[in-house]
PyMOL Python script that loads the backbone (N, CA, C, O; Angstrom):
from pymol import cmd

cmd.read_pdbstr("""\
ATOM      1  N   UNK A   1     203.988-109.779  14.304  1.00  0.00           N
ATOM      2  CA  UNK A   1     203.847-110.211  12.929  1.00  0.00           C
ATOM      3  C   UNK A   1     202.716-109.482  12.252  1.00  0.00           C
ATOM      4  O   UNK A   1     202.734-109.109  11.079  1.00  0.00           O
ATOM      5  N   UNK A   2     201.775-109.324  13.069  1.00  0.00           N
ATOM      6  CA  UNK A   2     200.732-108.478  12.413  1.00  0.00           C
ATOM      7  C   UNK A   2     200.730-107.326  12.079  1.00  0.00           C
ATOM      8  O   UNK A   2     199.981-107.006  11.156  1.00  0.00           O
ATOM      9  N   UNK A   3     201.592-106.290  12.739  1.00  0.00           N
ATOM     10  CA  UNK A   3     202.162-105.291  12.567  1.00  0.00           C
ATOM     11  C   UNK A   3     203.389-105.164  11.161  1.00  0.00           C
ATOM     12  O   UNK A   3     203.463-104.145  10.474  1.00  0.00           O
ATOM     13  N   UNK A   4     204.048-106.085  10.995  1.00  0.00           N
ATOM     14  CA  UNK A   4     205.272-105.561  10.275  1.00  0.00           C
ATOM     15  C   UNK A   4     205.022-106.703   9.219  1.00  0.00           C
ATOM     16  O   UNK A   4     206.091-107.073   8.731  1.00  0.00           O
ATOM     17  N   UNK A   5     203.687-107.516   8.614  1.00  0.00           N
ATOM     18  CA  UNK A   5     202.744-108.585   7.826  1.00  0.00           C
ATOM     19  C   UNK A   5     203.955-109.358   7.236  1.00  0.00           C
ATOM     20  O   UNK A   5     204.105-109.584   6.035  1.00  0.00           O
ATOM     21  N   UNK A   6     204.994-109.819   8.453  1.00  0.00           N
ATOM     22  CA  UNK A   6     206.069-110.947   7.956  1.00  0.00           C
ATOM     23  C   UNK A   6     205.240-112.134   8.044  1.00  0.00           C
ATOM     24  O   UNK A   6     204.288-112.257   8.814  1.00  0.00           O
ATOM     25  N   UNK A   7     205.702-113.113   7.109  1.00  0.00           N
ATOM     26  CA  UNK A   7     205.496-114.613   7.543  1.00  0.00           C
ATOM     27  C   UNK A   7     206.545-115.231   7.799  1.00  0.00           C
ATOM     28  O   UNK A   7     207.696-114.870   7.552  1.00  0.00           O
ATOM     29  N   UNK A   8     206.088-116.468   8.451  1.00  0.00           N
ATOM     30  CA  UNK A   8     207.115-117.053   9.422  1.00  0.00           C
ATOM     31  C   UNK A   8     206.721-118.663   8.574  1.00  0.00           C
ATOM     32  O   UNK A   8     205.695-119.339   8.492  1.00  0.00           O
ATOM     33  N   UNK A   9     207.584-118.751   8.247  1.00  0.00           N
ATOM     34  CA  UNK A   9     207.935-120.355   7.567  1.00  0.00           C
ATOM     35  C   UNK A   9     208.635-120.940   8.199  1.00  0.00           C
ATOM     36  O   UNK A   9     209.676-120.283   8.168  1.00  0.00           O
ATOM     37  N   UNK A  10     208.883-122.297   9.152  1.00  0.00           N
ATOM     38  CA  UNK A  10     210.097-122.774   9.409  1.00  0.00           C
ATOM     39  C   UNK A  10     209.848-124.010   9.284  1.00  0.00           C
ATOM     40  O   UNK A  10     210.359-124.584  10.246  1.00  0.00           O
ATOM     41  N   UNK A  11     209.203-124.909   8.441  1.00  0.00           N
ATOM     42  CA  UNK A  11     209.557-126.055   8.046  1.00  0.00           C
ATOM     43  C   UNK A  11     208.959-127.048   9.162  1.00  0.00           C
ATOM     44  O   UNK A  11     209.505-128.132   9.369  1.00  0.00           O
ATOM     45  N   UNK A  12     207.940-126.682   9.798  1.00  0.00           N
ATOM     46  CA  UNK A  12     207.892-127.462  10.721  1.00  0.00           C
ATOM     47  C   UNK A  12     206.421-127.706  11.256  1.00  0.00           C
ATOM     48  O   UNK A  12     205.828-127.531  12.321  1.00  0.00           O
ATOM     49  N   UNK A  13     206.029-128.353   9.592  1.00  0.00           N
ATOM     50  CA  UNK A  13     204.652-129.022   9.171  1.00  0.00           C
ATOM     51  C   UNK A  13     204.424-130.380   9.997  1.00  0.00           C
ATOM     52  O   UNK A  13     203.488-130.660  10.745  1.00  0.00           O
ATOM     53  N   UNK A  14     205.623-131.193   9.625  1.00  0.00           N
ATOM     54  CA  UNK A  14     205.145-132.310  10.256  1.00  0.00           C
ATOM     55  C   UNK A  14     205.063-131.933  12.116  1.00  0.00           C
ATOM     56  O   UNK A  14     204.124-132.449  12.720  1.00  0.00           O
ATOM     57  N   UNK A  15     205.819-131.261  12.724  1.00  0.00           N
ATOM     58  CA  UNK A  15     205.689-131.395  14.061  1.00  0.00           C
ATOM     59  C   UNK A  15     204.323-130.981  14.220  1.00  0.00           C
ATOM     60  O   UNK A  15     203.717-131.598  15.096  1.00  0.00           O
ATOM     61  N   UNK A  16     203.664-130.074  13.587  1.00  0.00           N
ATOM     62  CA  UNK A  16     202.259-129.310  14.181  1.00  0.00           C
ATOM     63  C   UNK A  16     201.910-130.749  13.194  1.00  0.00           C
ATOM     64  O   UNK A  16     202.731-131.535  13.667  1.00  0.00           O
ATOM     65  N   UNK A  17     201.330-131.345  12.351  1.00  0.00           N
ATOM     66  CA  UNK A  17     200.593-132.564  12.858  1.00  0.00           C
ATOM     67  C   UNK A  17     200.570-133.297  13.830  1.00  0.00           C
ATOM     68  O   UNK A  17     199.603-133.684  14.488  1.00  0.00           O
ATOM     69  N   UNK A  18     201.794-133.533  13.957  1.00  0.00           N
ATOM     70  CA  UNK A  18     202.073-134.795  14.710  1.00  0.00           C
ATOM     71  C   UNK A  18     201.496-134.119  16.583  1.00  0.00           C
ATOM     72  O   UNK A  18     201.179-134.949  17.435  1.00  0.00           O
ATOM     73  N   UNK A  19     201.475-132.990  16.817  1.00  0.00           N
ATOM     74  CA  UNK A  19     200.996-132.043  18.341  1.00  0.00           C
ATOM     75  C   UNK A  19     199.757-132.010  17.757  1.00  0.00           C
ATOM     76  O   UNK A  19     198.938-132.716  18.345  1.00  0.00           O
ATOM     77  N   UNK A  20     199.304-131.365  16.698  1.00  0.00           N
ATOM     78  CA  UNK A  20     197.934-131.498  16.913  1.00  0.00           C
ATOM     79  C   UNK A  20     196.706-132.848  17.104  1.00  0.00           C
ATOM     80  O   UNK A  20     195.483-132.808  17.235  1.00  0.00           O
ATOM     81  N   UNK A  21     197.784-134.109  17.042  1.00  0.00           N
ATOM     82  CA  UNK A  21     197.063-135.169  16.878  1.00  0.00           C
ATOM     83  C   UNK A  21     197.326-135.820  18.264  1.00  0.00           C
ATOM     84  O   UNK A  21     196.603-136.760  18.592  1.00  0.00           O
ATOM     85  N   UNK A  22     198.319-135.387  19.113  1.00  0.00           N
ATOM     86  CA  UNK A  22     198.647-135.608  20.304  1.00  0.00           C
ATOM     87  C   UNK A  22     197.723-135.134  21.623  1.00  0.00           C
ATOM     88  O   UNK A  22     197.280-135.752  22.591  1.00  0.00           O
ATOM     89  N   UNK A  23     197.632-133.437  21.093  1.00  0.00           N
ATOM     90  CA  UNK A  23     197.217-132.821  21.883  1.00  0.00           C
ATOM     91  C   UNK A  23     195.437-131.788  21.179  1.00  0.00           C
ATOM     92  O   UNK A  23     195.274-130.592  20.936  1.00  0.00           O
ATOM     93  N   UNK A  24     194.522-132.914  21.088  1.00  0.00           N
ATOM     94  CA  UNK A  24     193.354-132.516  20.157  1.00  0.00           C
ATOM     95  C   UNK A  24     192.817-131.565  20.889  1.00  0.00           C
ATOM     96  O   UNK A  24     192.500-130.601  20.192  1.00  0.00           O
ATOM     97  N   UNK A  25     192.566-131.428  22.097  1.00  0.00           N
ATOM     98  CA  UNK A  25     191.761-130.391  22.855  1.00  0.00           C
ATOM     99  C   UNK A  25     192.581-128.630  23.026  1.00  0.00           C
ATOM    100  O   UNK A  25     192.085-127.572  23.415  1.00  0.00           O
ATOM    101  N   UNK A  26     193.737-128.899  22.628  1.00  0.00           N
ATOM    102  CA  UNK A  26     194.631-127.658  22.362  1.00  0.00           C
ATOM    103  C   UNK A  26     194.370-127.369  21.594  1.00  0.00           C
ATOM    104  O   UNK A  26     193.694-126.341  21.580  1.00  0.00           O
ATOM    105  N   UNK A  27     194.704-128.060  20.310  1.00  0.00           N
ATOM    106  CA  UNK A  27     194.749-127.618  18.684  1.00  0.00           C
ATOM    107  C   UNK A  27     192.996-127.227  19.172  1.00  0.00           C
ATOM    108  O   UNK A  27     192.882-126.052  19.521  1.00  0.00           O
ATOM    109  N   UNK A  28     192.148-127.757  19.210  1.00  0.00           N
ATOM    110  CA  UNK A  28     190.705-127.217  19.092  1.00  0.00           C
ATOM    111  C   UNK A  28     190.648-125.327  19.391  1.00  0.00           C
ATOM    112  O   UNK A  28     190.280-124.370  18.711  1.00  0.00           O
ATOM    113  N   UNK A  29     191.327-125.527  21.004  1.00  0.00           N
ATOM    114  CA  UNK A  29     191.387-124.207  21.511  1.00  0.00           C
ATOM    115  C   UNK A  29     192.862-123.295  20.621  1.00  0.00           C
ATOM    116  O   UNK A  29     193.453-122.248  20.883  1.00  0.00           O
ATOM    117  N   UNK A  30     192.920-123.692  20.193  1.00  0.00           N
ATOM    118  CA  UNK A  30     193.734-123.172  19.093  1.00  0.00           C
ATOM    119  C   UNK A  30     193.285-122.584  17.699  1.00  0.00           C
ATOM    120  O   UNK A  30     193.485-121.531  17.094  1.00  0.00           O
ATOM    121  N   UNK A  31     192.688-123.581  17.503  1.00  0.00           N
ATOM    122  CA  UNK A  31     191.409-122.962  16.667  1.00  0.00           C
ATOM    123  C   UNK A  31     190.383-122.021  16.729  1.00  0.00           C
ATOM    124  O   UNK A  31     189.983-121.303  15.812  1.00  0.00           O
ATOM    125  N   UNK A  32     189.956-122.083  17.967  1.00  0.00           N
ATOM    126  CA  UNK A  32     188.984-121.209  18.190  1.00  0.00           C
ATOM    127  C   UNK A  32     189.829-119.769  18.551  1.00  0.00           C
ATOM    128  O   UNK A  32     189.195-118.718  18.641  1.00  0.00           O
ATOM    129  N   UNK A  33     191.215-119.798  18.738  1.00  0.00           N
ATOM    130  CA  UNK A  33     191.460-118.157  18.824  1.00  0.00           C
ATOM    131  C   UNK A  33     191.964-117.988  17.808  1.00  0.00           C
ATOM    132  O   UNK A  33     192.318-116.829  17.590  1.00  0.00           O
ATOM    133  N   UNK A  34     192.170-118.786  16.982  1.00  0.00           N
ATOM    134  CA  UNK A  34     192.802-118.557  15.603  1.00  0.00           C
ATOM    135  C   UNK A  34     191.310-117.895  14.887  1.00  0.00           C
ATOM    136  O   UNK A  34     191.440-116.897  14.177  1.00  0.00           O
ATOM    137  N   UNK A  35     190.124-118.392  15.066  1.00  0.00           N
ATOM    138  CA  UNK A  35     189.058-117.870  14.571  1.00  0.00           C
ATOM    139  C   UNK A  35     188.298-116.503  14.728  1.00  0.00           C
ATOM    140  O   UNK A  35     187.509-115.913  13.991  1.00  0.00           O
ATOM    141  N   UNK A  36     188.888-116.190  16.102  1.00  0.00           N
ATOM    142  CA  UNK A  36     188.573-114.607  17.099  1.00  0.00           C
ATOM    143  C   UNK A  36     189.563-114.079  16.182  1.00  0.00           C
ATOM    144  O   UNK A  36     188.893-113.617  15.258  1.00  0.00           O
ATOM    145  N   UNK A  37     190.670-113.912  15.955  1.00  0.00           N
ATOM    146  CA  UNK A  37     191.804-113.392  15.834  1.00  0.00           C
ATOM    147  C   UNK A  37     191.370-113.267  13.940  1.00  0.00           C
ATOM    148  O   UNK A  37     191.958-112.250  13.570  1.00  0.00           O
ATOM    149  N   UNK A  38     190.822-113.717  13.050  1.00  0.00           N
ATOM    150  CA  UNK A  38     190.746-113.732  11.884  1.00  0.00           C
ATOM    151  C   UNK A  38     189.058-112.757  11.770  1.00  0.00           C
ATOM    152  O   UNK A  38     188.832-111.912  10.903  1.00  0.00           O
ATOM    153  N   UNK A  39     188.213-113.112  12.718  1.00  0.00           N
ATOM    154  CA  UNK A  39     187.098-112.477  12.430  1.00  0.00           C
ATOM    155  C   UNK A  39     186.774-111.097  13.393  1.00  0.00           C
ATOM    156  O   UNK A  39     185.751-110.414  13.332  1.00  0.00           O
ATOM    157  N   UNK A  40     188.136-110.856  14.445  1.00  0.00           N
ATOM    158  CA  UNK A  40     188.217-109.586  14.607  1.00  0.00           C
ATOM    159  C   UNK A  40     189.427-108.679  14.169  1.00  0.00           C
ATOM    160  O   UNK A  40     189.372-107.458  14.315  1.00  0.00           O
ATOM    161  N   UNK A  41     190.394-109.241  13.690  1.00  0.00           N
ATOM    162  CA  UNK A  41     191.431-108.880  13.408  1.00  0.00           C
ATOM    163  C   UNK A  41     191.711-108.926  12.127  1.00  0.00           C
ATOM    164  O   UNK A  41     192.568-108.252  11.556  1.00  0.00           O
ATOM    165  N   UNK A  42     190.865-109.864  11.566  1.00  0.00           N
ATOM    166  CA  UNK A  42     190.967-110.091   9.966  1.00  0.00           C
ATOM    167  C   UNK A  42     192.750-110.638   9.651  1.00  0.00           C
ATOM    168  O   UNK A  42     193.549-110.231   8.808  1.00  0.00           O
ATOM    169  N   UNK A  43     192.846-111.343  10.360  1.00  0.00           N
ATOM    170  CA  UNK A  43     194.356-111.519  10.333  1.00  0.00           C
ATOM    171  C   UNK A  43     194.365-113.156  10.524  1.00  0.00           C
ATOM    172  O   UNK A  43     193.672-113.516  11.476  1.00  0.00           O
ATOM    173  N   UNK A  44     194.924-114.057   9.906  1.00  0.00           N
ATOM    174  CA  UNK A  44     194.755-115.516  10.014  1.00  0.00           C
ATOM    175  C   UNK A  44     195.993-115.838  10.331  1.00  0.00           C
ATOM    176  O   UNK A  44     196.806-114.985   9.975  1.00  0.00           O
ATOM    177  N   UNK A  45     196.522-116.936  10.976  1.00  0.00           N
ATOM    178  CA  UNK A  45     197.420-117.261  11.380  1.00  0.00           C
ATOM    179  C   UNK A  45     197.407-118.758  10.824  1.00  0.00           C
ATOM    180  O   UNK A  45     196.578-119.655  10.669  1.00  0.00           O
ATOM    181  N   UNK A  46     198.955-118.521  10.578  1.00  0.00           N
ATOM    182  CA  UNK A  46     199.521-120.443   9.675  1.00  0.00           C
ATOM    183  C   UNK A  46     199.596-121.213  10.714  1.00  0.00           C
ATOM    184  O   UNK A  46     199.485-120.853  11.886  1.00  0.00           O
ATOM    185  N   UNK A  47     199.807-122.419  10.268  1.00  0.00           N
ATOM    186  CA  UNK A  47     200.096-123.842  10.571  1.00  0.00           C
ATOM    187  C   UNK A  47     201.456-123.197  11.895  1.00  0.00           C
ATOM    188  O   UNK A  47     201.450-123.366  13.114  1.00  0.00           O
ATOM    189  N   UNK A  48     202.159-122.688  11.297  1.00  0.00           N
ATOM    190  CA  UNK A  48     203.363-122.283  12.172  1.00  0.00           C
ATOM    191  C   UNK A  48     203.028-121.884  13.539  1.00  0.00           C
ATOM    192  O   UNK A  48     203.463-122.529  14.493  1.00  0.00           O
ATOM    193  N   UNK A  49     202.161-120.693  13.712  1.00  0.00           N
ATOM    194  CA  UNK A  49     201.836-119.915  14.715  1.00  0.00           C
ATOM    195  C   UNK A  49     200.631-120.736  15.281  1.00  0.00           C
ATOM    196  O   UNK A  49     200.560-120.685  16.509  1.00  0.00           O
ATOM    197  N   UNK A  50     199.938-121.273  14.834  1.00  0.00           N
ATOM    198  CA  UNK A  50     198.605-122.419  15.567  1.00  0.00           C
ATOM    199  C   UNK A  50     199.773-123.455  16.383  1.00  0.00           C
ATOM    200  O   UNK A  50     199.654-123.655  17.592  1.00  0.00           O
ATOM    201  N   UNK A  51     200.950-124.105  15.547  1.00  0.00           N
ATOM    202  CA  UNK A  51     201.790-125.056  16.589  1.00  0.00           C
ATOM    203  C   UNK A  51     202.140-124.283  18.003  1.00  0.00           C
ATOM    204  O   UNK A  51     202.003-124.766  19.127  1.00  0.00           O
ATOM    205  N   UNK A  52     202.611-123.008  17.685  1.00  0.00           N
ATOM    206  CA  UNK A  52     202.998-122.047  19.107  1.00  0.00           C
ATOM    207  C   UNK A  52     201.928-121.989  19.891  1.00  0.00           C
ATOM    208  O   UNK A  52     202.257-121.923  21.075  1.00  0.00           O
ATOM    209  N   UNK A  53     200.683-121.986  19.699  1.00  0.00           N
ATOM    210  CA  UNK A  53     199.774-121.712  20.206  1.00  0.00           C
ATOM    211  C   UNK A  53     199.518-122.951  20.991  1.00  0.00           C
ATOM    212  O   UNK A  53     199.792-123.169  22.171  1.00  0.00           O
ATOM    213  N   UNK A  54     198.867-123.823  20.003  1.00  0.00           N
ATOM    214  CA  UNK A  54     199.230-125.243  21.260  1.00  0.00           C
ATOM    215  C   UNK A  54     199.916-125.569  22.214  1.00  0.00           C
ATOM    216  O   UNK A  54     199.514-126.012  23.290  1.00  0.00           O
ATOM    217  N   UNK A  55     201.318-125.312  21.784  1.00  0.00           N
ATOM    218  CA  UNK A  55     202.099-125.871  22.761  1.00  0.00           C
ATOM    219  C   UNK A  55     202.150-125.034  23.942  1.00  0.00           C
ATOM    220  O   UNK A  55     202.666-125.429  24.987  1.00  0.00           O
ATOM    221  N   UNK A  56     201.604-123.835  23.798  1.00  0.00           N
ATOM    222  CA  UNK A  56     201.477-122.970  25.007  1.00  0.00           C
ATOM    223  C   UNK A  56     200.201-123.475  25.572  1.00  0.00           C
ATOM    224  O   UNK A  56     200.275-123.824  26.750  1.00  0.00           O
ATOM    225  N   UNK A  57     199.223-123.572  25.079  1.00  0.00           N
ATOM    226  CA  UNK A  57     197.866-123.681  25.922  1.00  0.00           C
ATOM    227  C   UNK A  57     197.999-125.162  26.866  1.00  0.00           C
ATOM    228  O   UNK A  57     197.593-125.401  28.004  1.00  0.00           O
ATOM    229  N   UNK A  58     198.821-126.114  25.776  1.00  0.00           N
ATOM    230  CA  UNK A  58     199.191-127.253  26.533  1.00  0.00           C
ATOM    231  C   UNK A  58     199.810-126.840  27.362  1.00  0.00           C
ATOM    232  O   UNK A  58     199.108-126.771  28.370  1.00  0.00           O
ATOM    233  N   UNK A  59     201.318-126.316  27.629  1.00  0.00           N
ATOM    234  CA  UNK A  59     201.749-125.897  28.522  1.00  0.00           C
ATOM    235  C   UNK A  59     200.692-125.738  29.820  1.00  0.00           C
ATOM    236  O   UNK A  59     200.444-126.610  30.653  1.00  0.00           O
ATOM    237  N   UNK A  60     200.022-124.087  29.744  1.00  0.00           N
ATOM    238  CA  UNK A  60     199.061-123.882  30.519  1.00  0.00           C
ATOM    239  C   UNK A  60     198.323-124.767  31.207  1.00  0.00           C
ATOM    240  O   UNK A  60     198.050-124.769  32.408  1.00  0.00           O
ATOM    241  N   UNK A  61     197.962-125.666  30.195  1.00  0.00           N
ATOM    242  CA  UNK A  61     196.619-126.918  31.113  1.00  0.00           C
ATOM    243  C   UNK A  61     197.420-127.798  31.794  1.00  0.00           C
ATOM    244  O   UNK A  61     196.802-128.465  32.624  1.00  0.00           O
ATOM    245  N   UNK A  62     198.641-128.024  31.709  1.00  0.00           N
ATOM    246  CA  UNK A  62     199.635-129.260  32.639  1.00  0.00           C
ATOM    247  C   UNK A  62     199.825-128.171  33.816  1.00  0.00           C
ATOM    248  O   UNK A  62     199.660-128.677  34.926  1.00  0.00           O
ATOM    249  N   UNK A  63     200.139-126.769  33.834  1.00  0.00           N
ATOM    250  CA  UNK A  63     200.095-126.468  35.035  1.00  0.00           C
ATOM    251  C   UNK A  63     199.285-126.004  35.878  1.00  0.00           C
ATOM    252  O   UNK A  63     199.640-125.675  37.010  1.00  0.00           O
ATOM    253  N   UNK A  64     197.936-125.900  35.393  1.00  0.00           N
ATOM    254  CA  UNK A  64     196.464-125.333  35.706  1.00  0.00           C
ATOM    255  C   UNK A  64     196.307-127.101  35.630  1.00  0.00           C
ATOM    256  O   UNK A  64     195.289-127.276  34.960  1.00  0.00           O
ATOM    257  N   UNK A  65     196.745-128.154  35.935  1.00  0.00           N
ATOM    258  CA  UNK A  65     195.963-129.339  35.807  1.00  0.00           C
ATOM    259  C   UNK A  65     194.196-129.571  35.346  1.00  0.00           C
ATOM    260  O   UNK A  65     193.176-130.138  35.736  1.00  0.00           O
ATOM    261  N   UNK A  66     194.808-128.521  34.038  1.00  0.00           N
ATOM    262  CA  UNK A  66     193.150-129.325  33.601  1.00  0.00           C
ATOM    263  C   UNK A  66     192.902-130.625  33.035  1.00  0.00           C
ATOM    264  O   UNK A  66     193.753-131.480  32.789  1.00  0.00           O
ATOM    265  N   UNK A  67     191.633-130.698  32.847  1.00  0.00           N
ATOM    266  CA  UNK A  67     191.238-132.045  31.717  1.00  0.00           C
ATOM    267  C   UNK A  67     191.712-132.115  31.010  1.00  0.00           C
ATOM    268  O   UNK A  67     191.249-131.332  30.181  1.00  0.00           O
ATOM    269  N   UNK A  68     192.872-132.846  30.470  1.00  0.00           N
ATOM    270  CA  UNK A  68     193.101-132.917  29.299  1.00  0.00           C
ATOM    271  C   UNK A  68     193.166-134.280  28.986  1.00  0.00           C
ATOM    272  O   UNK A  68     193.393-134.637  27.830  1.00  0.00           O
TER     273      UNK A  68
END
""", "prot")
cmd.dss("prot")
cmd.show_as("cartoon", "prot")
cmd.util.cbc("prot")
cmd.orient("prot")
């Protein structure tokens, strides 16, 4: 996406609330590479791509059994 500066809309506001309020320690770490990624890349990422992001890092920590 950063390459070819499409955006990705798919309507799917309420689910990234409703995960980020589920899963707060994701969305956090979600944030924080959303913040690397804007202040080295100068490139910010939506609501859309922060939900992908969660649900992967969640992913990750259920099978790395971290704290969550």
């Amino acid at each position: 996406r950063i390459k070819s500066n499409e955006v990705i809309n798919s309507m799917n506001l309420h689910l990234f609330t409703v995960t980020k309020e589920k899963y707060p320690l994701s969305y956090h770490c979600s944030e924080l590479i959303s913040s690397y990624l804007e202040n080295k890349l100068k490139f910010c990422l939506n609501d859309e791509e922060k939900l992908y992001l969660i649900l992967h890092i969640n992913r990750l920590c259920i099978r790395e059994e971290c704290n969550q």
